[in-house]
C-alpha positions in Angstrom: -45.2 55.1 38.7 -42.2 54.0 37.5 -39.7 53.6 40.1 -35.6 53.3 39.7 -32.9 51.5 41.9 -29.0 53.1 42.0 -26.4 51.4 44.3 -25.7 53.8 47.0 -21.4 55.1 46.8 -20.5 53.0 49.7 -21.4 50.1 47.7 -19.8 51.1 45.3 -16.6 51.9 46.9 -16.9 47.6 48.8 -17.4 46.6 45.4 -13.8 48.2 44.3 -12.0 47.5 47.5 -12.9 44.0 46.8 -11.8 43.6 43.0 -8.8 45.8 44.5 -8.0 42.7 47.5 -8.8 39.8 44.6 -6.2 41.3 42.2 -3.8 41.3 44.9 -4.2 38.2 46.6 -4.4 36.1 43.5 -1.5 37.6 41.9 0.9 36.1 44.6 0.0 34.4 47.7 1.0 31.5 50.1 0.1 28.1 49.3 -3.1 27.0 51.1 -3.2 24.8 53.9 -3.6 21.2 53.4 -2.0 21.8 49.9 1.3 19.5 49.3 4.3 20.5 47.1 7.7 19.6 46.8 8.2 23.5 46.8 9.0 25.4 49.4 6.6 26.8 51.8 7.2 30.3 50.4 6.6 29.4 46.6 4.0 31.5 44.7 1.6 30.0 43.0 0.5 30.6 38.8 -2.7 31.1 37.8 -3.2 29.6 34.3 -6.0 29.5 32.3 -6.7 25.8 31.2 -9.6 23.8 29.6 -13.0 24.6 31.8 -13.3 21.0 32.1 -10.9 21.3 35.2 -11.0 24.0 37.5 -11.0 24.4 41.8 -14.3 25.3 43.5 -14.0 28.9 43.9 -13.9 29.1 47.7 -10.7 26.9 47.4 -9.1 29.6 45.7 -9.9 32.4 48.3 -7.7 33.3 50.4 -7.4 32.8 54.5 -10.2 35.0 56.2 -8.5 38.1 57.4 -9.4 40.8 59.5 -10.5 43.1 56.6 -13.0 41.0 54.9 -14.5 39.6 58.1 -15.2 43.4 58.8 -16.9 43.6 55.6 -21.1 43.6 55.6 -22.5 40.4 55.0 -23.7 42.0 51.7 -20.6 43.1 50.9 -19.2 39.6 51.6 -21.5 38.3 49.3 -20.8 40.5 46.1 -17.3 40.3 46.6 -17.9 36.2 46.5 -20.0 36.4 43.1 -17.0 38.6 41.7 -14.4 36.2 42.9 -16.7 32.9 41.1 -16.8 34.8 37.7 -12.9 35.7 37.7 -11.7 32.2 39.2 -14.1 30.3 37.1 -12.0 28.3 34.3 -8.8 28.6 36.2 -6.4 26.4 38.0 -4.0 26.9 40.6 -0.1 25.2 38.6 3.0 25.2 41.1 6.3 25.0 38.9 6.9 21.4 38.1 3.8 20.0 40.0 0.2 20.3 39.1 -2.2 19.6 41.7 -6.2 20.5 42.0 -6.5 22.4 45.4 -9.7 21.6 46.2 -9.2 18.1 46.5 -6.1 15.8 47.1 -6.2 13.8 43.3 -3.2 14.8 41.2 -4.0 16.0 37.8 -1.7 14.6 35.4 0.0 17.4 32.9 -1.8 16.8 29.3 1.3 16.1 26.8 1.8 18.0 23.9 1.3 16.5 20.3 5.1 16.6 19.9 5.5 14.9 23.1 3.6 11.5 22.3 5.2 8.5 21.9 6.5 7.1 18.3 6.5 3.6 17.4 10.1 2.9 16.1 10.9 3.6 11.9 7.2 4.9 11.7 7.3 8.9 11.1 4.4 11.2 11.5 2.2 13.2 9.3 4.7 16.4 9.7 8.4 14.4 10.7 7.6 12.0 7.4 10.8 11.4 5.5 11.9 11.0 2.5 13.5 7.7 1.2 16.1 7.2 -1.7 17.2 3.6 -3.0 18.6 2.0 -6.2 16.6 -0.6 -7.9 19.6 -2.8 -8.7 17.7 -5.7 -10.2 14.2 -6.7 -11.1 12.0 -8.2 -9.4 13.2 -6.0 -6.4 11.4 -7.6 -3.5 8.5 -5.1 -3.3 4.6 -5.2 -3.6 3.0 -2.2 -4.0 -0.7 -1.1 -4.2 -2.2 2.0 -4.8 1.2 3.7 -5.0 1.6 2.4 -1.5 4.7 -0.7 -0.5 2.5 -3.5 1.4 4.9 -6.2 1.4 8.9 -6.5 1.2 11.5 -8.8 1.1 15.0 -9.6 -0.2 17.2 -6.0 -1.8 14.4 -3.6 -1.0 14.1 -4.6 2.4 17.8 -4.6 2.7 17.9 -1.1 1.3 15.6 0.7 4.2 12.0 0.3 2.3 9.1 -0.7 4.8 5.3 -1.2 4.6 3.9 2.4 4.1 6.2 3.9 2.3 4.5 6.1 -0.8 6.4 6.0 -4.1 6.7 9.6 -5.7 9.9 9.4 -7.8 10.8 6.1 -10.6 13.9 6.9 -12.5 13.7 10.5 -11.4 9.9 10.7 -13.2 7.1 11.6 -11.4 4.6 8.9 -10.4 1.1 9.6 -10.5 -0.7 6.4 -10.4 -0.3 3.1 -9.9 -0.2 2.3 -13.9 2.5 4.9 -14.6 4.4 3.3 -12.3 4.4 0.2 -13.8 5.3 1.5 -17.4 8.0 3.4 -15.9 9.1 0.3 -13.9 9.3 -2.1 -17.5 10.5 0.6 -19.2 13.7 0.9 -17.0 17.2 -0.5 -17.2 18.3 -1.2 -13.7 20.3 0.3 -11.8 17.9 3.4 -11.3 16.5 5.6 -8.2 13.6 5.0 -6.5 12.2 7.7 -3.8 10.0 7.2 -1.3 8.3 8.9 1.1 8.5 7.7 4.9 5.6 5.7 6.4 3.1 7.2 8.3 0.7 5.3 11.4 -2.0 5.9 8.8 -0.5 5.0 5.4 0.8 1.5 7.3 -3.1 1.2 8.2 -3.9 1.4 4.9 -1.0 -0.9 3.5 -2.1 -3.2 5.6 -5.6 -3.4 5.0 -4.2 -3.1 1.1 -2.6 -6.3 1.6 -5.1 -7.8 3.0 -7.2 -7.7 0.4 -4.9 -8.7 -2.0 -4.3 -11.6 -0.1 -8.0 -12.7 0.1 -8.3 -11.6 -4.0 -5.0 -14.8 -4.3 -6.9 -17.0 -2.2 -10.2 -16.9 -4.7 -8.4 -17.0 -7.8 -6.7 -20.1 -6.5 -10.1 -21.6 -5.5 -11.1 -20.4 -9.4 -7.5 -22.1 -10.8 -8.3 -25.2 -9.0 -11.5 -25.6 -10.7 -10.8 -24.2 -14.0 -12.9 -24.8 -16.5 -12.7 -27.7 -18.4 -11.7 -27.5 -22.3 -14.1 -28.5 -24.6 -12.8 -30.4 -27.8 -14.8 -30.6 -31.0 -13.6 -33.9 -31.9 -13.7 -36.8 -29.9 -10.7 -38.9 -29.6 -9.7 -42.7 -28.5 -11.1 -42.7 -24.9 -9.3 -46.2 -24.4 -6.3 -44.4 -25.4 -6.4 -41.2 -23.6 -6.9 -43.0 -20.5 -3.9 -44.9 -20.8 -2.0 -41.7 -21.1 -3.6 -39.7 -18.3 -3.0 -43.2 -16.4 0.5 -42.4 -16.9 0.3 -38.6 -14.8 -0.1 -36.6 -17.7 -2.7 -33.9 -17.9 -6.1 -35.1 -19.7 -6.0 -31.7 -21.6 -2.2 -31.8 -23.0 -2.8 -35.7 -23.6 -6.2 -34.8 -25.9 -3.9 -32.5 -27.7 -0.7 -34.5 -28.1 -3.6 -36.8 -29.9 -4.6 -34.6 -32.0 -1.0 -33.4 -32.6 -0.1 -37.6 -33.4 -3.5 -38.3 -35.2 -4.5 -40.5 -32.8 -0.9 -42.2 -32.5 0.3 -43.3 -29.0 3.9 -43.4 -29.0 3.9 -40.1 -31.3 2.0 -38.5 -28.6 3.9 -39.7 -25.8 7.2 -38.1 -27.8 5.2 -34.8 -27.8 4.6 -34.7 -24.1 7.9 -35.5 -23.2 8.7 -32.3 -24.9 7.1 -30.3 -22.1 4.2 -28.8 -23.3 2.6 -26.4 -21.4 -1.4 -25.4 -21.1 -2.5 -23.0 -23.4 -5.5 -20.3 -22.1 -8.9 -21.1 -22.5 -10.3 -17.6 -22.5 -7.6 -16.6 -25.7 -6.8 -20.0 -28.2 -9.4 -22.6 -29.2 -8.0 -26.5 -30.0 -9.3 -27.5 -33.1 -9.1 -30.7 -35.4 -9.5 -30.7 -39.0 -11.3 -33.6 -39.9 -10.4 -32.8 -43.7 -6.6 -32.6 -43.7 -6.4 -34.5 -40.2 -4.5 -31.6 -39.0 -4.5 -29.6 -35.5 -5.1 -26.4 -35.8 -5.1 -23.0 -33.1 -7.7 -20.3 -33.2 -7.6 -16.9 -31.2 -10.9 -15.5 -29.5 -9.4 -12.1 -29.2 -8.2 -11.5 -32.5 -10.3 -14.1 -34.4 -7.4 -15.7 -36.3 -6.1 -19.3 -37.2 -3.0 -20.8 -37.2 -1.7 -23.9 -37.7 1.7 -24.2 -35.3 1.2 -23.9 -31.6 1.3 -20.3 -29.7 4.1 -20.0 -27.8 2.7 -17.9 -24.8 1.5 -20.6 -22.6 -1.3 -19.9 -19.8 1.1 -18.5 -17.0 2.5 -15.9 -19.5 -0.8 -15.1 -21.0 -1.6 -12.0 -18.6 1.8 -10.8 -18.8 1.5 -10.3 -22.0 -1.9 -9.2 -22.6 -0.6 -6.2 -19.9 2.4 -5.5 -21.9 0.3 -5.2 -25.2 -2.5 -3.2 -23.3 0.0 -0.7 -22.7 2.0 -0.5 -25.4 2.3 2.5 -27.4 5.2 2.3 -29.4 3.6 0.1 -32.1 5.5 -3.4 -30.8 4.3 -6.3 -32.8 2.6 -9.1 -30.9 4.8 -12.0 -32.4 8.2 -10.2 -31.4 6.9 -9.5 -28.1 6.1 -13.3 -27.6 9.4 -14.2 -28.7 11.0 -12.3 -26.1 8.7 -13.1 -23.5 9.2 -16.6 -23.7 13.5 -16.2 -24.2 13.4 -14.1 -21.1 11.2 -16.2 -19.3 8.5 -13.9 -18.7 10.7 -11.1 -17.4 8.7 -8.3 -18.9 11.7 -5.8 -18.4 14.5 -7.6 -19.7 12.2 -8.4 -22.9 11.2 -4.3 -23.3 15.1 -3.0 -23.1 15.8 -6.0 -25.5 13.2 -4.4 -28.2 14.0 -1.2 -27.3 17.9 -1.2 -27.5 18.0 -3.3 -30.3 15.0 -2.3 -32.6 14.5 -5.7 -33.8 12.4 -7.0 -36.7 9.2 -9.9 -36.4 10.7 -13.3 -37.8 10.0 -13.9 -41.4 7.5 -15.8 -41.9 9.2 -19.0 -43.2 10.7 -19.9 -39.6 8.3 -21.2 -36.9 9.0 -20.8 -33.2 8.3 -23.6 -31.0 9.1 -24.5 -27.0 10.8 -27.9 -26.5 11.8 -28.1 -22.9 11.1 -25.0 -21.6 13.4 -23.6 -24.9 12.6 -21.8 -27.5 13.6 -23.4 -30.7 12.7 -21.7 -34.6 12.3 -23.7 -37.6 12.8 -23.3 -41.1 9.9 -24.7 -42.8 11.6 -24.9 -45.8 14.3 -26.7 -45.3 13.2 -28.2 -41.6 16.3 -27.3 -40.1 16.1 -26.1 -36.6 17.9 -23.8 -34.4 18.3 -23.1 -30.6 19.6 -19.2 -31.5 17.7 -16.5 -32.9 18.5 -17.6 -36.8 18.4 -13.6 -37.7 19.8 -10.3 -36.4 20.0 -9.1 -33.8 20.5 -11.8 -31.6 19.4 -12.4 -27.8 22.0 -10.8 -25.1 
């Protein structure tokens, strides 16, 4: 036979006088014995509900014994116990301005608020971040930037408020959206112009860092790779007794085979030619070759597979500039004008663009011939071998 269990009404009626005392007592009661505040005596206390990781025992909670529940039936004591444990659990006793765990006597330390935590000075956070504007008065202007993040400043930016971690958005009031477009935008510019920024962040100066870092490590092997560059091989062979005696006299080995071919094979003649200044040419784009026929030195390009007989102009530290600058160009600028103004401006990629841009200039004719004689560009008429140190056409250099 089936059989059924039903609580009886009187224990029913405990069961509600007990919820009925528990509603009343926790809502507002003295503070416990043998709990400390700097409130007074009479102070109620708040019940909060926190994180379940911290909560009182539940008998700490209970009130003193009183008269009424120690009248109570041991059973009745008991439920009223297991309803007291399932509405305390998950909640701690707060007194205004001083949290304390009742059951024991360790303080509990308020958890701060996100808003609340410390920031390093100048550094923003994810939601505070600010935005930065400054004038780019000059170029270079003191600022290295990766990834469309600054890693490294110096000089007028730093002056002007921009730290590690700031994030570029804004070049001349155009929109940046890589670290390529920046660059155009930044040779394409006439200074003064605006540059905005947005504030660093704790994690965007993680990342600079870690940015510069690399790039740091990236300097150190290409200097191991430029302190053992590859040697140049020469298809003709020249006076070794001869060469030594001008290496012997602290001139590079490569620029002294040269000036010998330059000479044909004459000492002093080459000696006149290094005193010029010469400087490297790079291996990877021009080949040095002798032509045993005509006894002439002549140049040859690996990139676009042409000869020539004068000397390029774009030594090996302005090779790369220039190879960027042609690699993105898109307004059809020919390769001899850009050399020209590369090596007037001394490399300064910027001043050399607004140059071609302002003033629309034309390639040389091809009678004159440019040459660098002491770090100066000089042209030369080949007709009539007359030289000049100023652009011998229209428009002239500003």
């Amino acid at each position: 036979p089936i059989t059924t269990t039903t609580s009886s009404p009187g224990t029913k009626l405990l069961k509600h006088q007990a919820h009925q005392r528990k509603v009343n007592k926790l809502t507002t009661f003295e503070i416990p014995a043998g709990a400390t505040s700097t409130s007074p005596p009479s102070a109620s206390l708040l019940v909060e509900r926190v994180s379940s990781k911290i909560y009182p025992s539940p008998s700490s909670l209970l009130p003193s014994p009183s008269s009424s529940s120690s009248s109570l039936p041991p059973l009745a004591l008991k439920e009223e116990e297991e309803v007291e444990e399932e509405r305390t659990k998950g909640m701690v006793l707060r007194i205004p301005g001083d949290v304390k765990k009742i059951a024991g006597s360790r303080e509990i330390s308020p958890t701060p608020s996100p808003k609340s935590l410390p920031i390093s000075p100048g550094v923003a956070t994810k939601d505070s971040a600010m935005m930065k504007k400054v004038n780019v008065v000059s170029i270079p202007f003191g600022m290295t930037a990766r990834r469309l993040l600054v890693i490294n400043v110096w000089g007028q930016a730093a002056q002007q408020g921009v730290s590690v971690g700031d994030r570029i958005l804004k070049v001349n009031n155009q929109s940046i959206t890589s670290h390529r477009d920046m660059e155009k935008v930044f040779i394409g510019s006439t200074p003064p112009f605006p540059l905005i920024l947005l504030g660093a962040t704790e994690k965007s100066i993680l990342k600079a860092r870690k940015l510069m870092a690399n790039l740091r490590l990236k300097r150190m092997q290409n200097g191991n790779l430029i302190a053992v560059r590859p040697k140049r091989q020469f298809s003709v062979a020249v006076n070794k007794e001869k060469l030594n005696k001008i290496v012997n006299l602290g001139f590079d080995e490569e620029l002294s085979h040269e000036a010998l071919y330059v000479s044909r094979g004459k000492t002093q003649k080459a000696l006149k030619w290094l005193f010029g200044k010469p400087q490297r040419l790079c291996i990877r784009e021009w080949d040095i070759r002798y032509d045993t026929s005509s006894n002439k030195i002549y140049y040859a390009n690996n990139t676009t597979k042409r000869t020539q007989w004068h000397r390029p102009i774009i030594p090996e530290s302005m090779q790369r500039i220039y190879n960027k600058v042609m690699r993105d160009n898109t307004e059809g600028i020919d390769g001899r004008l850009l050399s020209e103004a590369l090596v007037h401006y001394k490399a300064d990629a910027a001043k050399a663009m607004q140059w071609i841009r302002i003033k629309s200039p034309k390639s040389l004719p091809l009678n004159f011939v440019m040459q660098v004689l002491h770090g100066e560009l000089i042209y030369i008429d080949k007709a009539t071998r007359k030289k000049y140190t100023k652009r011998p056409v229209d428009p002239i250099f500003c």
